[in-house]
C-alpha positions as CSV (number, residue, x, y, z in Angstrom):
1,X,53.5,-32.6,121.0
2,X,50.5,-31.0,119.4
3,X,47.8,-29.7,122.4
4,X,45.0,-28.8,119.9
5,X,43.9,-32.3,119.6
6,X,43.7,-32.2,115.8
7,X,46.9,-33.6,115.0
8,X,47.2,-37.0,116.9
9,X,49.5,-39.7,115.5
10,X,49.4,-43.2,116.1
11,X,52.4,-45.0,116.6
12,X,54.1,-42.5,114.0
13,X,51.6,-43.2,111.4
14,X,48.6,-40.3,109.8
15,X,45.6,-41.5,110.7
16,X,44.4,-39.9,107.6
17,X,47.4,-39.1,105.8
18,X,46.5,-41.9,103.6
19,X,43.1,-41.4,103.0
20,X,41.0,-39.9,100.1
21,X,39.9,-36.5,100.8
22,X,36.0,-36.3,99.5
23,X,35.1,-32.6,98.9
24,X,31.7,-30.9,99.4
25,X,29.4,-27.7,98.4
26,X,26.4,-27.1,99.3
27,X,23.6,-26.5,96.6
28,X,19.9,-25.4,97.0
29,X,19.2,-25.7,92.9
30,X,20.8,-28.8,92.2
31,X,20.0,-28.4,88.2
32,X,21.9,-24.7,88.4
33,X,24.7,-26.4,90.1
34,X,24.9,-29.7,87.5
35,X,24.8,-27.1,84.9
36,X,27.8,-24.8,86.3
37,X,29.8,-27.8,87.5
38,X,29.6,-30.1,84.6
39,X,28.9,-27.2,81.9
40,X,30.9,-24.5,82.9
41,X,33.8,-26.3,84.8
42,X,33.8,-29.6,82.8
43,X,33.3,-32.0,85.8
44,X,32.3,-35.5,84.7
45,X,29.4,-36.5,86.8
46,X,29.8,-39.6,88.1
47,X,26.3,-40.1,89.7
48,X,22.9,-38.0,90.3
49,X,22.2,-39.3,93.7
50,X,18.7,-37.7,93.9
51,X,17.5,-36.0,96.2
52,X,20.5,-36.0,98.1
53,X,23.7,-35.1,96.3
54,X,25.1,-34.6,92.9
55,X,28.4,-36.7,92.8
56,X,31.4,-35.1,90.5
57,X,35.2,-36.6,89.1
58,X,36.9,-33.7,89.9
59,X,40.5,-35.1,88.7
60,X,40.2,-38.2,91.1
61,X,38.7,-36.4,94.1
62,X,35.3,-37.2,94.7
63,X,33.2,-33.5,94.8
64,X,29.8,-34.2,96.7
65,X,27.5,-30.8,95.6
66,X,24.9,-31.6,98.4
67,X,21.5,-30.0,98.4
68,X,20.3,-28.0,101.0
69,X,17.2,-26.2,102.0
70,X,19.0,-23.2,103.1
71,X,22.4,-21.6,102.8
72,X,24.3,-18.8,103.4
73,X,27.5,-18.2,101.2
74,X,30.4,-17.8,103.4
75,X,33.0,-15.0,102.3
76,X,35.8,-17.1,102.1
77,X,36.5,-19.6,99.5
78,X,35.3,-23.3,100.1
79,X,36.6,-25.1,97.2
80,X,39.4,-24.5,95.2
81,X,41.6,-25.9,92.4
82,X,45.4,-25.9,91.8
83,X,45.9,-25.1,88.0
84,X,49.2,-24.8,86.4
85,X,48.6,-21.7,84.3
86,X,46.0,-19.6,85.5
87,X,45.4,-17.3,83.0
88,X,44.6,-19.9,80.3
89,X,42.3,-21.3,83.1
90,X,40.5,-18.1,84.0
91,X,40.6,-17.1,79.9
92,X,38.1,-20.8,79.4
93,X,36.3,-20.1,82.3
94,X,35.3,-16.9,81.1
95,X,34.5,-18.0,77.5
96,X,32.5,-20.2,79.2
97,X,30.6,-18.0,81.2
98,X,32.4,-17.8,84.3
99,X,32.7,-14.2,86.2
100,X,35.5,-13.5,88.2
101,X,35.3,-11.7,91.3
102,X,37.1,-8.6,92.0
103,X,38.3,-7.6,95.3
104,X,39.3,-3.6,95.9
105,X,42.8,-3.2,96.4
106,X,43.7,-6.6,96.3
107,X,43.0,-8.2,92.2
108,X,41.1,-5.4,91.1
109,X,44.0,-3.7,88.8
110,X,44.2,-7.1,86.9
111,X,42.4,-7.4,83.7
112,X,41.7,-11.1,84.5
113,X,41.1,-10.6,88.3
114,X,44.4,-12.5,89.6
115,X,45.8,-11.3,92.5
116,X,50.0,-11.9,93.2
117,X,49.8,-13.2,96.8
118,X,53.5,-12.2,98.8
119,X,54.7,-15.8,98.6
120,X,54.4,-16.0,94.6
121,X,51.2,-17.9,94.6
122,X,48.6,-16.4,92.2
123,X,44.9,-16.9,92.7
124,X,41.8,-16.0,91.2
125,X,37.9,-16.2,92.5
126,X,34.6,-16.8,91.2
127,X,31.4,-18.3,92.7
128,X,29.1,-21.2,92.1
129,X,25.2,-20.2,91.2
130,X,24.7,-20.6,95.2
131,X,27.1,-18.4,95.9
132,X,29.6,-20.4,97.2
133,X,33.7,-18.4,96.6
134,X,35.5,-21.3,94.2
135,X,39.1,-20.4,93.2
136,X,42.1,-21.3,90.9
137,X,45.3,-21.4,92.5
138,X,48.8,-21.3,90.8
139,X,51.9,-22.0,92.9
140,X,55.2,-20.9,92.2
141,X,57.6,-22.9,90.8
């Protein structure tokens, strides 16, 4: 039995197993961020829900880039992507303006900025024109 209260089951069944997941980032420029999600990442907009939200496709999930007066980027990454080569990925996303971050000691000795995570994932960062820490995530095989 789980104690945290975050992983209740009724009757055997998810609650939300089933469900869509909707994702969201935060945006206080919401022409920057149409430009760098649509542009730069190739996200079909689906709708400009003004002044509220910019509403993306991203491969089936719905991505909600919300505006918001004020924000803070957080250090850690907040949206991510699983890719199935990641140095093809990162290679378009840089033609396309995209700058990858680099963090000492960790991706830093890589020309493309991937770092080899223990378990044999490979991951890669960048940030949105607010900030926010995106990244690309290949898993091993």
């Amino acid at each position: 039995m789980n104690n945290s209260g975050c992983g209740q089951e009724m009757a055997g069944e998810s609650i939300l197993g089933g469900s869509e997941v909707i994702a969201f980032a935060p945006t206080t420029d919401p022409g920057k961020a149409r430009a760098f999600y649509e542009g730069a990442l190739g996200l079909r907009l689906v709708e400009d829900e003004k002044p509220f939200a910019l509403v993306f496709d991203a491969n089936g999930i719905m991505l909600r880039v919300t505006t918001v007066h004020e924000l803070k980027p957080q250090p850690f990454t907040v949206l991510g992507w699983r890719v199935a080569d990641i140095e093809g990925t990162v290679d378009k996303l840089v033609a396309g303006g995209v700058a990858f971050e680099r963090f000492k000691g960790l991706n830093d000795g890589d020309p493309r900025g991937i770092w080899n995570a223990p378990g044999g994932a490979r991951i890669a960062w960048f940030k949105d024109p607010d900030g926010n820490v995106l990244s690309l995530t290949e898993f091993k095989e």
